[in-house]
N, C-alpha and C positions, 0 to 999 in steps of 0.2 A: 319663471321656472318653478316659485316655489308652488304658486296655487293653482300647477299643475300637479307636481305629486299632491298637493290635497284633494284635488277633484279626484284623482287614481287612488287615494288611497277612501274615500268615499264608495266610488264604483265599486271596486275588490273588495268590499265590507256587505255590500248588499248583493254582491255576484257570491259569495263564497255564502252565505245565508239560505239564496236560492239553491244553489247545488246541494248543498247538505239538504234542506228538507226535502228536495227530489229524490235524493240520496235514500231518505227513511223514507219516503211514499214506494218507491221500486222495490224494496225490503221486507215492509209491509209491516213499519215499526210506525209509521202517523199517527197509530191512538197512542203511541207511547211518548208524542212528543208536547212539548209543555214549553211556554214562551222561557222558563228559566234557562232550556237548552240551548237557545240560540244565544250562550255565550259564549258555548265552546266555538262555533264555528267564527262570531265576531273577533274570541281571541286570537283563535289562528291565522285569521288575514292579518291582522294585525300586525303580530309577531312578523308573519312573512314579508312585511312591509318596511321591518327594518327596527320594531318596538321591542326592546328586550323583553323577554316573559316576565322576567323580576320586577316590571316597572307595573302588572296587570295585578287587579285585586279583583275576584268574583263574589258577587255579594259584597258589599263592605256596608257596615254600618252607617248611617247618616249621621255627616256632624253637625247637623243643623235640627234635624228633627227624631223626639224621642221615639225609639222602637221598630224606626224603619230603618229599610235597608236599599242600597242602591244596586240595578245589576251588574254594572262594569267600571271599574275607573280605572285611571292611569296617572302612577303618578311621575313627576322628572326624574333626570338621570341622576339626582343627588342622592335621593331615599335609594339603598342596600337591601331594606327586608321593606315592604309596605305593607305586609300583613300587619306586622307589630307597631306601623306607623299609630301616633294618636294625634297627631296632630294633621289637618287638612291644608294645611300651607303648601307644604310642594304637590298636591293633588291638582293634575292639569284637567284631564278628561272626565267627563263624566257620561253614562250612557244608561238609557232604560229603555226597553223590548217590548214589544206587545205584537202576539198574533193573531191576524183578523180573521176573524169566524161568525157566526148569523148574530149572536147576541153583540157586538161591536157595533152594529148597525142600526140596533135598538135605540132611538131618543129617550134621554132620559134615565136608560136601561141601570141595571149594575157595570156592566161593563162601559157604558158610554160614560160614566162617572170613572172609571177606573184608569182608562186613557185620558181624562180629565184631568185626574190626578197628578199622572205621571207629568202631563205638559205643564200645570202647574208647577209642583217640586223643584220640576228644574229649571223655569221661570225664578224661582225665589233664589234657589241654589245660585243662579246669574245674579241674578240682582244684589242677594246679600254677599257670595262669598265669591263673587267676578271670576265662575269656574267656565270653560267651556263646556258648555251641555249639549245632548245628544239625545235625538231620540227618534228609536227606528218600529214599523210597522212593516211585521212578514207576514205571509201567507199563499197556500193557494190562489193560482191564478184569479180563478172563479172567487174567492171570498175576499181578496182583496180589490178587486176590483166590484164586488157588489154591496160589499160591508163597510167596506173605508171609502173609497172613493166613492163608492155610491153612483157607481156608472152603471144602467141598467139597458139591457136590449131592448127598449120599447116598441111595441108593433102598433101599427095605428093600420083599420081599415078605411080604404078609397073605393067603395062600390065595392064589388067581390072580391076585389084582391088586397096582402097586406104587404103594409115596406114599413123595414126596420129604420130606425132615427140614424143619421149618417154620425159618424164619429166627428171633432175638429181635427181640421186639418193646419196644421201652422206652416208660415211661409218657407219653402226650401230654402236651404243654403246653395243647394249646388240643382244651376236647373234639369228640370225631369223628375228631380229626387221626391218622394212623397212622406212628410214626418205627419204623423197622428199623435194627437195626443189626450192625455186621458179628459175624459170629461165630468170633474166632479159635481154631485147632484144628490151629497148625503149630508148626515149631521156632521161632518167633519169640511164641506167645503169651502166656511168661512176659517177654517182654523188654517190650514194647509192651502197652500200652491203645490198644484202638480207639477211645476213645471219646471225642470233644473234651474239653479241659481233665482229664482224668483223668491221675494219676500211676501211676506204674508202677515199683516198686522189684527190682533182684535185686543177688544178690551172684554173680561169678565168683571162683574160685580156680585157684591151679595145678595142680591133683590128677592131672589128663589129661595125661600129659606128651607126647601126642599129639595135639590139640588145645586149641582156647582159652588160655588167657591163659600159658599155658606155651609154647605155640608163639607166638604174642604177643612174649611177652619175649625170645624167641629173635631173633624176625627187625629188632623197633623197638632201636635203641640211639642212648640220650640224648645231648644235647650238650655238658651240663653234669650227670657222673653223680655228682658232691660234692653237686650242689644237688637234683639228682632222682634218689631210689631205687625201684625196684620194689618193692613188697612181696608177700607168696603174696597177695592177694586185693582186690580193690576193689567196693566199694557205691556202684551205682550206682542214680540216678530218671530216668525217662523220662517226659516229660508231652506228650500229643500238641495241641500246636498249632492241628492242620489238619488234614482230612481229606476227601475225597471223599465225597460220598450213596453208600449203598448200592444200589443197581437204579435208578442214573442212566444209562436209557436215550438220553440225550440226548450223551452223552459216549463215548469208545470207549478214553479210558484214564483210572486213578483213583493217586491220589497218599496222602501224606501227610507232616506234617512233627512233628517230636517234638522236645525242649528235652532236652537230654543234662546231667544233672551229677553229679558225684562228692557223695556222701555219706558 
């Protein structure tokens, strides 16, 4: 029973994400929306899920690394005020946002360094401070599925005519039933499983001394660096949580959420 309500409170985290950005696409507020926003709608599922508000920080400063900040945490039912919390002891959850758009799907890019980042942070944040971490990719149908996954309609010509690349299809549960699912083919498809409850391992190194985790360690510096050191490399598991249907016409943007930890 319990990890049921966890997978439901998963799903209602990446369902109430998509509805709100639909929400400001029908409104005609989209140039005004910013990955910072989508904490209002992750706080509100949340809350309706049975989390007191009191327990939610937006933005909170990291207690691990100088001058950043994290976008959502959660701390136990003990802490009263968590604003004024300074200490990260009772801090359960942790969560960081990002929504995919053309430059996401850049190798190399600023942004592909910046979603980088974020899986990293909270890679260390497990590893050093044994927090649950989180981290979710929203967006437009079309950008998330071109940007992140990195699933493209490919056409290939046969003589004069052309056929689109078929999607996978995974085995049904119930026969007849037909599940698709996504087919990743970007800079993110070693990072992520699409595919609910699936883990996902890689390792990064410093090797690049021009991106990833070398440029990583240049720019994050710890707050206590006696108790926390960098090493050349970290193993990390990514297991997705949550996810968006594939060719859900009924929806106009698709999400997902992943369980980040150092191994």
């Amino acid at each position: 029973m319990q990890n049921k309500v966890i997978e439901e409170k998963f799903a209602a985290i990446i369902d109430s994400a998509c509805y709100w950005l639909g929400y400001q696409l029908k409104i005609g507020r989209e140039q005004l929306i910013h990955e910072a926003s989508l904490r209002y709608p992750l706080a509100d599922s949340i809350t309706a899920n049975g989390t007191a508000i009191q327990r939610i920080v937006l933005e909170q400063l990291h207690p691990l690394f100088k001058s950043k900040k994290i976008d959502l945490v959660i701390y136990d039912k003990t802490v009263k005020q968590p604003e004024a919390e300074k200490d990260d002891q009772n801090l359960n959850e942790v969560f960081e946002l990002k929504l995919a758009k053309s430059e996401t799907g850049k190798v190399h890019g600023d942004e592909h360094q910046r979603v980088f980042d974020d899986v990293v942070r909270l890679a260390y944040y497990n590893k050093w401070g044994k927090k649950q971490c989180y981290f979710m990719m929203c967006g437009t149908y079309e950008n998330f599925k071109s940007y992140f996954v990195g699933e493209q309609n490919v056409i290939t010509t046969r003589g004069k005519k052309n056929f689109v690349s078929q999607k996978t299809i995974k085995t049904p549960l119930i026969p007849g039933q037909v599940i698709e699912e996504w087919t990743p083919d970007g800079p993110y498809k070693d990072w992520f499983s699409f595919v609910l409850g699936e883990p996902q391992t890689i390792i990064f190194d410093d090797k690049d001394p021009d991106w990833g985790l070398s440029q990583f360690q240049k720019k994050y510096k710890v707050r206590d660096e006696k108790m926390h050191v960098f090493s050349s490399s970290i193993n990390i598991q990514t297991t997705c949580m949550a996810i968006s249907s594939v060719g859900d016409k009924n929806k106009t943007h698709a999400a997902g959420i992943w369980r980040i930890e150092s191994k």
